[in-house]
Phi, psi and omega in degrees: 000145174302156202242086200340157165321089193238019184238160180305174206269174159224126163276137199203115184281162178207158186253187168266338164317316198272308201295292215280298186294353192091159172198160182284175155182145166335133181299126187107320199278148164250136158299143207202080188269163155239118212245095191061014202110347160208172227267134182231146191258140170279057184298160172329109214186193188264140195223127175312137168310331176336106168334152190288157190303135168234131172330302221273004166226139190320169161269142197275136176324153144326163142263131170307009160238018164225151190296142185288158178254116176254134195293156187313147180251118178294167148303153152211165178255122146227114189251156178236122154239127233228128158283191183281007169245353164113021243217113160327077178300085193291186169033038166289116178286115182244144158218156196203112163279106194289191195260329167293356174131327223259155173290141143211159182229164192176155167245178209253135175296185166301350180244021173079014193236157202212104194234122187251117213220163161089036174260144175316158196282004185171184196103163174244130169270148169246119172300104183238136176255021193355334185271338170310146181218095185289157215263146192290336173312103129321079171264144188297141156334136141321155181273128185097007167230164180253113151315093167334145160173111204348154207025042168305084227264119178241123192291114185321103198113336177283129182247035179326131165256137164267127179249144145310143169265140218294156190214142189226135160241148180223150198222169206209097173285138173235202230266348178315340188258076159171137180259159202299116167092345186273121147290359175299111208287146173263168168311351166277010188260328165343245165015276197292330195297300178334294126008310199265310171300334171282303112040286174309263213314000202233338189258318166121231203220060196269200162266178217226148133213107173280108211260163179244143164211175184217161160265208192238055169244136168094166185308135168310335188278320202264351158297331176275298204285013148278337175294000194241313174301303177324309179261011135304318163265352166256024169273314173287322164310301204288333175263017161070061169286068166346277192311320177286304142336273185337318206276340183288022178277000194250149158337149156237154177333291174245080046271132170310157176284156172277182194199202167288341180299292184306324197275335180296314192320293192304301180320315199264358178265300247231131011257168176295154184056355168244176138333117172244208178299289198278144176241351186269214173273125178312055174269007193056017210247175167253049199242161206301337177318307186274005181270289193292354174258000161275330177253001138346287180306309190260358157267305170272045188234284274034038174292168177262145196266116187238013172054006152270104208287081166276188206276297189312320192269347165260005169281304191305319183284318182318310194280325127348265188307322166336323193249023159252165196281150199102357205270003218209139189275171180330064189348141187061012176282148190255187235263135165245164239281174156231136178235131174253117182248010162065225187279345189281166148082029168319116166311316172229104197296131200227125169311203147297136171085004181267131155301152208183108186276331163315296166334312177261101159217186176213122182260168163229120188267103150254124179274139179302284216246224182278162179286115228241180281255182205295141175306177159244126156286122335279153179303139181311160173299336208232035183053150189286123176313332182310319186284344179283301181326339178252345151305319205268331184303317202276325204087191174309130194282155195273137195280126189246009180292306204266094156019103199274165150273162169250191170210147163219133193256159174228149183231141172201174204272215187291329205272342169119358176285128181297155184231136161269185191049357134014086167283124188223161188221134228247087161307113145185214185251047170208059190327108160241163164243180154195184206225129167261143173249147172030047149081005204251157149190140160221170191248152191229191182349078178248175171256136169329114157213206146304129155238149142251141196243131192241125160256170164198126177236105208305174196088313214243154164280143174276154152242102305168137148206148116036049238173102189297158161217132155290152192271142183044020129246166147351072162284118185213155214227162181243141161261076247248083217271159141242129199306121203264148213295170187289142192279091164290146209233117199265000172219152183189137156301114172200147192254092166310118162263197180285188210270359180246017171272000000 
């Protein structure tokens, strides 16, 4: 048996690799290991009998009828998470509420899996995923996974597969960016589409589906097919359909044709980040201001300059707007489904013949898997069922209208000192991450809500707060990590050598 300490202490970084094969340590000495950041004191435990090492003679073997002496095994957790389809959930932000109270966070690899180590030898942690928002329905699991659902308690020692609940986000332009009878999205609609495309990527690659609605002045009939052309041209913006644009120069059924109006709308948008071409009034005329921003525009295409909106120079302005950035779902994504629902499915219930700015809106559904269930073509008169199933799988539609906000998060130990290298992630309905530098890290175009912000550092316990962000302005919150206590190890394999080998 080991003898206490009565000599300084040695410090020694180590892998766990290094632990698990054994390691030495001085006659005399208490050990002070560091095992991947952190630091476990070797307290008086149990140690092989072996004589201290002499240079000029081998070391004696174990005997082959006794079990090698194995090091203490901390608890660990490992878990895999999976959607309802069955689809690995990589770069997931998980935090696990230990049975003493304290954090820890982590994200999931590309295959889902999420391994937590250094833990008490036993006990139940509570699951919180955070960007998930699990269903008030407790629906069963696949068979051989557990159905995710806040706090979920999972057991120390445990290899749980977490299956995800099916997941719809809905997000909700309304008719101020479309002019009376017109599809055309106007610039001020920029923003939420951004808004909206940070949302898909962060969500993954789900469907799309875009519904039209109108309010209820004028015919029913000609209100759903406007209402379908309105989500028709913006299912085609987000996937830059050129060619689908293009077609509003000619009538359509229920919308008016574009013109010289939609080529100024675009001239006065263009290009991002400079001047632009057109500076005057959106009048629809063709008068030299808007002669001289058409031939701007196609000497800087190399187009031939005909001071006109001819078929080359409105594809290249279709295509141009399409492309400004942020605005576009993912290349190759694919085209998404439409629906039109006229005066039905009101936001704000309303009689007949009432104007309703609530009302003229275009909603957007992203589905985890496919769109469940499918529209009907065209929706019934007296509206479809289908649309309440996808309010209610989605919930509150997210307002894409409102200016986004930021947060700057500052992260620091106990002592108030900023810490770096921090991962910390931003929960909300615009997920983000960042690495804190000199203790700082922020988010940018987020939409207004609720966020929660999970810090995390090896060493430390994680921490997480709270925190509303307002359209166009500024949030900010301190994360405060504390640093986790020295790991003790009351047995360890260690070989004494002499004291000066």
């Amino acid at each position: 048996m080991a003898k206490p300490s009565t000599s300084e202490d040695e410090t020694r970084a180590v892998s766990k690799a290094e632990i698990e094969a054994g390691v030495t340590a001085k006659a005399g000495h208490r050990v002070v290991f560091v095992v991947d950041g952190l630091k476990g004191t070797v307290l008086p435990g149990k140690v092989d009998d072996a004589p201290p090492d002499d240079p000029a003679q081998p070391t004696t073997p174990a005997r082959p009828d006794q079990p090698e002496p194995q090091p203490a095994t901390p608890g660990e957790i490992e878990l895999h998470v999976f959607s309802v389809s069955g689809a690995p959930q990589a770069s997931l932000e998980l935090e696990l509420k230990l049975p003493d109270g304290s954090k820890r966070a982590g994200r999931t690899g590309a295959d889902g899996h999420f391994a937590l180590d250094e833990l008490p030898p036993s006990g139940q942690c509570a699951l919180d995923i955070p960007d998930v928002k699990a269903p008030a329905t407790d629906t069963p699991a696949s068979a051989g996974r557990v159905r995710y659902k806040s706090g979920l308690p999972i057991a120390i020692g445990s290899k749980p597969v977490v299956e995800l609940p099916p997941r719809v986000h809905r997000g909700r332009l309304s008719g101020i960016h479309f002019e009376t009878n017109k599809t055309f999205l106007l610039p001020s609609a920029m923003a939420g589409i951004r808004q909206l495309a940070s949302i898909y990527k962060s969500f993954g690659t789900p469907s799309v589906l875009v519904t039209g609605h109108t309010d209820t002045v004028g015919d029913a009939e000609y209100n759903r097919g406007l209402s379908v052309e309105r989500a028709e041209s913006i299912a085609a913006f987000l996937v830059d359909d050129v060619e689908r644009w293009r077609e509003n120069y000619q009538a359509h059924p229920h919308s008016a044709a574009w013109g010289v109006r939609e080529d100024q709308l675009m001239l006065s948008t263009l290009p991002q980040g400079g001047a632009p071409f057109y500076t005057g009034r959106i009048d629809g005329q063709a008068g030299p201001l808007t002669k001289g921003a058409y031939q701007s525009f196609q000497s800087s295409k190399g187009l031939p300059q005909s001071g006109r909106g001819d078929d080359a120079t409105r594809r290249a302005l279709i295509a141009d707007y399409m492309a400004i950035p942020g605005t576009s779902l993912p290349k190759g994504s694919p085209k998404p489904l439409t629906h039109g629902c006229g005066l039905t499915h009101l936001a704000e219930p309303t009689g007949p013949g009432v104007d309703n700015l609530a009302n003229r809106r275009v909603e957007i559904f992203l589905f985890e898997g496919a769109v469940i269930p499918p529209p009907q073509t065209p929706c019934p008169s007296g509206g479809c069922p289908e649309f309440a199933q996808w309010q209610k799988q989605a919930g509150d539609p997210i307002d894409l209208d409102k200016p986004p906000g930021s947060i700057a998060v500052s992260v620091v130990d106990g002592a108030g000192k900023p810490l770096d290298g921090a991962n910390v992630h931003a929960s909300g309905i615009t997920p983000a991450d960042g690495t804190s530098s000199g203790g700082k890290v922020s988010f940018d175009a987020l939409v207004p809500g609720t966020y929660k912000l999970i810090a995390d550092l090896t060493g430390f316990e994680a921490a997480d707060a709270q925190v509303d962000v307002a359209s166009g302005a500024q949030a900010t919150v301190t994360l405060q990590l504390k640093e986790l206590p020295p790991m003790e190890i009351a047995s360890f394999s260690v070989r004494t050598v002499a004291a000066g080998g």
